[in-house]
C-alpha positions as a printed Julia matrix, in Angstrom:
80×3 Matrix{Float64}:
 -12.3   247.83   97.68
 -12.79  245.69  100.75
 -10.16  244.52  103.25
  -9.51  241.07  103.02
  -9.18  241.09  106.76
 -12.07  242.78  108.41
 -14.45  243.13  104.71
 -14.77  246.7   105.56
 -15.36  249.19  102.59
 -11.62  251.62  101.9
 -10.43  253.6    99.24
  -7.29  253.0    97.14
  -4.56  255.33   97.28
  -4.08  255.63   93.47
  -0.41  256.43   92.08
   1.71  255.74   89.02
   3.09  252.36   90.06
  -0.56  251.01   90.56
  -1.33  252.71   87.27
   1.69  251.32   85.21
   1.03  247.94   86.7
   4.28  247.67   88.63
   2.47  247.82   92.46
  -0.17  244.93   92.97
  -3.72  246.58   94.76
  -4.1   246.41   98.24
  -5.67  244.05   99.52
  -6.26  244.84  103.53
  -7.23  248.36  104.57
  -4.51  251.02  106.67
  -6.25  250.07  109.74
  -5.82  246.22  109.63
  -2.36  246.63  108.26
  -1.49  248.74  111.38
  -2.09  245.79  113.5
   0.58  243.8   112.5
   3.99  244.11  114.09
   7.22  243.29  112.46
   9.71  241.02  113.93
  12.73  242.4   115.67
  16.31  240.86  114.23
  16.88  238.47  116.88
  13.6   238.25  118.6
  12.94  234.58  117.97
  16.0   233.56  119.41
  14.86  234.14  122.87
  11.81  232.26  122.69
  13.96  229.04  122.66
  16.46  229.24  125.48
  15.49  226.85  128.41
  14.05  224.48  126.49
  15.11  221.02  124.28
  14.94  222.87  120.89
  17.38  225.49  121.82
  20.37  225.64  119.72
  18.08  223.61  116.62
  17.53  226.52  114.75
  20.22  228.12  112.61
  17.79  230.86  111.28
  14.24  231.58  111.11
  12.37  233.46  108.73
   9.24  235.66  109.78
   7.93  238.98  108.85
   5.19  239.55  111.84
   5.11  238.61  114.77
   2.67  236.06  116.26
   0.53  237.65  118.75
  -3.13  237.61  119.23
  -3.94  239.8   116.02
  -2.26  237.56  113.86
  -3.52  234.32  115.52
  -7.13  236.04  114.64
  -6.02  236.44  110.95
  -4.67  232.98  110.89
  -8.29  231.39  112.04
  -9.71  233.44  110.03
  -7.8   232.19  106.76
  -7.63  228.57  107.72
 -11.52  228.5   108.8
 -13.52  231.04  106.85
């Protein structure tokens, strides 16, 4: 297959999920998947104190976090 991320060439780990349809492929290889970093529980409620929004949010709902990886991935969608 090839990553969706990078287009380089990688091999699927193959198992019985996968086989039996439950697990969808994978789409972006081990090495791009590395990359991104999960968020921390209450990360996001720093970035706000100090300025006019804080207190707005109630909750916020993110799996990665934004850094310069993902902003590369996000171009990448959006322009490509």
């Amino acid at each position: 297959m090839k990553c969706l991320i990078c287009t380089s060439s990688f091999v699927e780990i193959a198992s019985w999920r996968k086989l039996l349809l439950i697990k969808s492929s994978q789409l972006v290889c081990g090495k791009c998947l590395n990359k991104f970093e999960k968020v921390e529980e209450q990360d996001w409620k720093n970035d706000w104190i100090g300025t006019k929004f804080e207190g707005a949010l109630d909750s916020l709902t993110s799996i990665y976090n934004y850094n310069d990886w993902m902003k590369q991935v996000y171009q990448q969608i959006n322009f490509n």
